[in-house]
Each structure stands twice: as C-alpha cells, then as structure tokens.
Legacy VTK file of the C-alpha trace (Angstrom):
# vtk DataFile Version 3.0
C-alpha trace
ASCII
DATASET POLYDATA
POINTS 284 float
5.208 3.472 -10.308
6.904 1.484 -7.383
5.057 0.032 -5.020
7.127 0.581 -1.910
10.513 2.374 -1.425
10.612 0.295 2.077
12.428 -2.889 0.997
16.233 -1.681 -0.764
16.198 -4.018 -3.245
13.124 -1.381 -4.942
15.401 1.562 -3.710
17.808 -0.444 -6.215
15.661 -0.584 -8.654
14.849 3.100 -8.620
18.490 3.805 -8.423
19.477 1.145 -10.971
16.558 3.174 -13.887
17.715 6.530 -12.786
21.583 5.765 -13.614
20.387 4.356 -16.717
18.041 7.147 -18.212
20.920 9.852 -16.885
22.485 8.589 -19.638
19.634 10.046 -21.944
18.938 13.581 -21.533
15.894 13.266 -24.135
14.193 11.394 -20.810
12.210 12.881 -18.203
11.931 10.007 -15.535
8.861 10.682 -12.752
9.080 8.271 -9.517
6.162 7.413 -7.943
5.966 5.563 -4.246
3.137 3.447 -3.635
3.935 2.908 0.172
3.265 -0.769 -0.111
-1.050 0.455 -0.654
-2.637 -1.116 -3.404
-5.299 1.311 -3.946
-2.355 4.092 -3.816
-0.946 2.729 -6.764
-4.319 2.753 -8.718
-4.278 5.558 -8.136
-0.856 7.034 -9.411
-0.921 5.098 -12.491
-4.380 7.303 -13.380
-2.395 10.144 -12.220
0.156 9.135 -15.062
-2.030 8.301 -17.585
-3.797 11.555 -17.308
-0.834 13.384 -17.406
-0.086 12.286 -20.630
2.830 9.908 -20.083
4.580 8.802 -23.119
5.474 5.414 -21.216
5.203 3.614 -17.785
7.429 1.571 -16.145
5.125 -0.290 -13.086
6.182 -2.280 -9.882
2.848 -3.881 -8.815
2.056 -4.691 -5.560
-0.050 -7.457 -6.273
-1.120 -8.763 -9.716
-4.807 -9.021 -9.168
-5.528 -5.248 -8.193
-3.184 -3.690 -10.808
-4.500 -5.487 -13.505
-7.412 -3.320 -14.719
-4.753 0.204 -14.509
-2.210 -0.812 -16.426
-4.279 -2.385 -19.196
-6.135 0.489 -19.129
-2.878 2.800 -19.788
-1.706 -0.171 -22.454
-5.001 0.322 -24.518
-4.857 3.990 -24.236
-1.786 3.361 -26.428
0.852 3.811 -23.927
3.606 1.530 -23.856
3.601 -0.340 -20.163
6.644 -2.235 -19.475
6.065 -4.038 -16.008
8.961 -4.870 -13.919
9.564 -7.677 -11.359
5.903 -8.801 -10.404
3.790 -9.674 -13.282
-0.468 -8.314 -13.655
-3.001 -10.789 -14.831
-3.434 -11.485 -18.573
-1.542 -9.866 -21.342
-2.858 -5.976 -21.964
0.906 -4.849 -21.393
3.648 -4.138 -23.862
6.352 -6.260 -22.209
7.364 -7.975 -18.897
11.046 -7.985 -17.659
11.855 -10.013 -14.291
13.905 -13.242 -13.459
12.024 -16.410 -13.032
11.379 -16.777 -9.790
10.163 -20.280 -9.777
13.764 -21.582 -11.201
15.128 -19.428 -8.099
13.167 -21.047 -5.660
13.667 -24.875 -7.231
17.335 -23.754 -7.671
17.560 -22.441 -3.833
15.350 -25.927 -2.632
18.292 -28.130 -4.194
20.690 -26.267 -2.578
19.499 -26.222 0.345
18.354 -30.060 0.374
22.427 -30.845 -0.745
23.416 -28.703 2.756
20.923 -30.096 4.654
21.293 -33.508 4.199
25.383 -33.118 5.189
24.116 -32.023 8.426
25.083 -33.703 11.788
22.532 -33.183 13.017
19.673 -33.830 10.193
22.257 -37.006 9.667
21.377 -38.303 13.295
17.352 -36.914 12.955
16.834 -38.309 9.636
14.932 -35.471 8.394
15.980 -32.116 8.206
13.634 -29.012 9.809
12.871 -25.889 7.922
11.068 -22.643 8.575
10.236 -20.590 5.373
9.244 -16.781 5.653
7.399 -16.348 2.762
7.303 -12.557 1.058
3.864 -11.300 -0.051
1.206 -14.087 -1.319
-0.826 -12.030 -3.099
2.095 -11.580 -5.519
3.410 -13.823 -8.137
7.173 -13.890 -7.044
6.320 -14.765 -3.408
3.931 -17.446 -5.077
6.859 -18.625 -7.377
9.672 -18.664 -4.690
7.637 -20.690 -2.870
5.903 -23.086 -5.705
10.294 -23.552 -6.667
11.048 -24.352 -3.309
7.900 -27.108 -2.643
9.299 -28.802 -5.807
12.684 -29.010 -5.017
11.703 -31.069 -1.549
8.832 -33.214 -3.005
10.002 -36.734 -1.894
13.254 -35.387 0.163
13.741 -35.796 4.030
12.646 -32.312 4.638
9.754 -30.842 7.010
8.754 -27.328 6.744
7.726 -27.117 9.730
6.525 -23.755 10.247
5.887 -21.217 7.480
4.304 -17.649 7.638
3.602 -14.925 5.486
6.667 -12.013 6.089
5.411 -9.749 3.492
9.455 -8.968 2.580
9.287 -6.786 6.145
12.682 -7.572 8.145
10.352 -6.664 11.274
8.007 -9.187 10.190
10.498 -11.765 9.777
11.856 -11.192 13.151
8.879 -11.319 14.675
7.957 -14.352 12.950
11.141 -16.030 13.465
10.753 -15.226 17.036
7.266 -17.072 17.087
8.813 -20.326 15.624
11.763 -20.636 17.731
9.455 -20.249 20.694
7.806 -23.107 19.713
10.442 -25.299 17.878
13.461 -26.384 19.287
15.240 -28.116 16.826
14.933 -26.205 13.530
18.080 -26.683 10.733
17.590 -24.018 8.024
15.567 -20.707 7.315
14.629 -20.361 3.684
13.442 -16.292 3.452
11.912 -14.604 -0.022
14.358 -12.380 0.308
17.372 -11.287 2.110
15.903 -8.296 4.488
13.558 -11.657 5.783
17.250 -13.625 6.149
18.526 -11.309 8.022
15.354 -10.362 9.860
15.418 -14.178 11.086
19.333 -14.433 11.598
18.560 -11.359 14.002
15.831 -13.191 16.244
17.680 -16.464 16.302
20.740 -14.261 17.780
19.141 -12.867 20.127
18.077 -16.268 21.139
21.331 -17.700 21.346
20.378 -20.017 18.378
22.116 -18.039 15.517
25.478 -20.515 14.813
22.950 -23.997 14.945
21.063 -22.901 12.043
21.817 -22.007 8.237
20.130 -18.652 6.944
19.168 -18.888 3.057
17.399 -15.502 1.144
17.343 -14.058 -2.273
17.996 -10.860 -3.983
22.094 -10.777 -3.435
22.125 -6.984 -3.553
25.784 -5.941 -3.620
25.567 -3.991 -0.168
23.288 -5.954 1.314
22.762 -9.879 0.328
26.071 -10.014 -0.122
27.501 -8.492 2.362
25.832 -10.998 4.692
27.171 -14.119 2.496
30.764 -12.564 3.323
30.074 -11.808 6.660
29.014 -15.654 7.485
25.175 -14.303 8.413
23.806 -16.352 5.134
24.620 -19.496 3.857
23.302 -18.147 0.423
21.965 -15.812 -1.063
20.024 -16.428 -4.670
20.143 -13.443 -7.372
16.971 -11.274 -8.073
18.262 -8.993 -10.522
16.127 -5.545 -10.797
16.104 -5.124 -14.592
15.709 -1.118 -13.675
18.452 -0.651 -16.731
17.124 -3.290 -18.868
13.625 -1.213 -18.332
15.432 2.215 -19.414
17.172 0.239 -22.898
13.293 -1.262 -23.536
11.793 2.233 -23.047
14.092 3.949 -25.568
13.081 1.418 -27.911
9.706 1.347 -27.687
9.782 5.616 -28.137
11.613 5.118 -30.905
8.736 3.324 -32.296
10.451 0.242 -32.679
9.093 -3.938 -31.250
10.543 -5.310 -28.162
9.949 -8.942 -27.417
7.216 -9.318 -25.019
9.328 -10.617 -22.353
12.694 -10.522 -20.724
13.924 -13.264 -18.638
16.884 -12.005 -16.588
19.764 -14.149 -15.260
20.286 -14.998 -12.015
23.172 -16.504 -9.748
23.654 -17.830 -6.630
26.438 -16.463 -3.633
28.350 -18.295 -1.067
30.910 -18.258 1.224
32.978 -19.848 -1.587
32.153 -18.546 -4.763
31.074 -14.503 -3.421
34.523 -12.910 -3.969
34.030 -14.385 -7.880
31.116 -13.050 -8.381
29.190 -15.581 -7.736
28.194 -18.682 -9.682
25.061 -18.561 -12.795
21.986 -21.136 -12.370
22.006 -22.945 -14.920
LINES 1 285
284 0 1 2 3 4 5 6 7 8 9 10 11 12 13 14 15 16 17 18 19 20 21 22 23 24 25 26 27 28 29 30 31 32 33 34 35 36 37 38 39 40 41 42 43 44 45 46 47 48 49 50 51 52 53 54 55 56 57 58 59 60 61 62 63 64 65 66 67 68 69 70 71 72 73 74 75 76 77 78 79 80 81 82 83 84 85 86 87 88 89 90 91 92 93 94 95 96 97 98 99 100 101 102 103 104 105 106 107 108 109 110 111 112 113 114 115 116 117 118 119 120 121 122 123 124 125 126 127 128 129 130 131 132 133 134 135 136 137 138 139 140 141 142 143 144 145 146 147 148 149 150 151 152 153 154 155 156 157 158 159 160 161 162 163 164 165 166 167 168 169 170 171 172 173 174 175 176 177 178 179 180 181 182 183 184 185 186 187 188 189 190 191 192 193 194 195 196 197 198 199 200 201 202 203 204 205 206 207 208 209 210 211 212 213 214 215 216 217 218 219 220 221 222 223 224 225 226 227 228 229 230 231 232 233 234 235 236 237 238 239 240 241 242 243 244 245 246 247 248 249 250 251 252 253 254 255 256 257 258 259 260 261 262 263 264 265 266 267 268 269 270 271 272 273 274 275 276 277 278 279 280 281 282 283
C-alpha cells in the first residue's frame, strides 16, 4: 500500500521492492496507490486484509489515520512491515526507514557551516532561511524539521519564512514564489525533499534570484537528487534511502516463519558538488 505514486522517490520505492521480489518467483507482489487520500488507503489495506494477504508492506500517509488498519491487519496475524513513515504505537511486526531527525540535524549543521562562510551573511550577521516543509501530519516531515530546529538553536540563523509544501514541486514553487515576493534578502532554502529543492530553485530562476541563494533537499535519488547536486542546482542533497529491498529480504523472512528485529534503521549520506562523483559521503 503506497500512499502516492506522485512524488519519484515512492515510484523508487515501488521499483526498488519489485526488482527485489523478481528475484523470488514464490512471491506474488500487489501494488496499491493511495493517490496521496488518507481514507483511500483505509481503505485498500481492508481490501488486502480481506483478500487474505499473507503479508503487507504499507507507506502511510499520515501516522494518525493509518494507525487503527494496520494494527488491525497485525492482530489478524498478518505480518505488517511499515516502510518510511511510521503509525502510532506498536501493533506492527517491524518498521524499516532512516532516521529522519539525524538527517535533518545532520543537514542544519551543514547548512549553518555554509552559511556562516557567506559574504553576504558575513556582512548581515545572521544568515536568512526559508524552509519548505513536506507533509506535517507525518512523522518524517515532523523529524526533518524537529533535526533542522536543533541544529540552529543558538546559531545566527532566521527562518524567516516557512510553509507547509506537502513534498509537491508545484507547491514549493508556489511557495517559494510567495517568499521571494516578500523577502529580499534570503541566503538558503532548506526543502524536505528534493522535488521541493528543485520546485524552489525553479521560482527563484524565474525571478532572477537563482545564483544568490543555496538550494538544500533530501532524498539524493540517483536520477534525480543527484543529478541536481552535479548539475550545480543543489548545494546538497541528504540521503533518504527507500528500504523497498530491505522490505522484500524482511518479508521472506517473516514467511518463512522466522523473527526479524522490530526495526531497521537505514544509512544515510550526504551529496555535494565535491564528494557526488564518490558516492557521496556517510553521516556519521
């Protein structure tokens, strides 16, 4: 169950579990597509546990709303590994996702080292931000941005405008477009993810603003975070790894009867203009 095929790092995902299970012909994978509505998703988790699904493999949306589905499915005895955004409470068989607080501390230090190197935050004093915040009603949006908050506590930094993107490029370009309207001297543009990045490298180009800012997201998908690292569009751009074949190795497991710890903290790293062609460089 994924809760929206419209952001490419869940297309990823998707991609990265059906490579894995091709691997298994004894598995019969079923994709589901939320379209980004809660109730939808409800909904198609019933759908699966009626069915008679031997396991699920669930994307929330948001934690609150998919809480009472998938423990339902978890004490009907079906194994419920949820990937990426966690549900409330512990009435699932195992969690696999990267910590998204360290990613958003790990991104605020960063970004605090660049900023205060800055000319122009140099002459100011303090350095301006704009953050684009992905969806609040989920835990990694809460995270990213709980990271970030704690990396600037007593540093020269302003956020001074912040707005909830929902991880929509549009969004974030219309967003962006509000807050250069309004500020004229802005340094950097942290973004939950790297479709917001870009989203806000977009409006500040068409603005003319583009090359006085820095552009910071997360995810780093191969053809897409990436890409815009090497292509000078993002300063950085912080690892969100989809654990879609890390799901498919859990799953075999747990049909096989056997225990899998009841969570998996993936690995993340971050990319820049320096260190992309490397692979990139691990948080520690």
């Amino acid at each position: 169950s994924q809760c929206n095929l419209g952001e490419p790092w869940r297309v990823q995902m998707n991609a990265d579990i059906r490579k894995a299970a091709a691997a298994h012909p004894e598995l019969n994978v079923i994709f589901k597509d939320a379209q980004n509505d809660t109730l939808k998703q409800r909904s198609q988790i019933e759908e699966f546990i009626n069915s008679g699904a031997d396991l699920l493999i669930v994307s929330p949306k948001e934690a609150a709303p998919l809480t009472p589905p998938v423990a339902a499915a978890f004490k009907k005895g079906i194994p419920v590994i949820v990937l990426d955004r966690k549900v409330l409470g512990g009435d699932f068989t195992q969690f696999i996702g990267a910590d998204n607080r360290k990613i958003g501390r790990s991104a605020g230090e960063w970004m605090v080292r660049r900023l205060l190197d800055l000319p122009a935050v140099k002459a100011r004093g303090r350095a301006r931000v704009v953050e684009l915040k992905g969806l609040m009603t989920s835990t990694p949006g809460q995270d990213r941005n709980a990271g970030f908050r704690e990396a600037l506590q007593g540093k020269p930094v302003d956020v001074i405008f912040q707005a909830d993107m929902k991880w929509l490029e549009p969004e974030a370009r219309r967003e962006m477009e509000s807050a250069l309207a309004v500020y004229k001297d802005i340094d950097l543009v942290y973004a939950h993810n790297d479709p917001g990045a870009h989203g806000a490298y977009l409006a500040a180009k068409a603005a003319g603003r583009e090359k006085s800012l820095l552009f910071v997201g997360i995810d780093a998908l191969a053809q897409e975070g990436q890409v815009y690292v090497r292509q000078g569009l993002l300063a950085a751009s912080f690892e969100y790894p989809t654990g879609g074949a890390e799901a498919i190795a859990s799953a075999l497991k747990l049909l096989r009867g056997e225990i899998v710890p009841k969570e998996i903290t993936l690995k993340s790293r971050v990319f820049t203009k320096a260190n992309v062609a490397a692979g990139g460089e691990w948080l520690p």
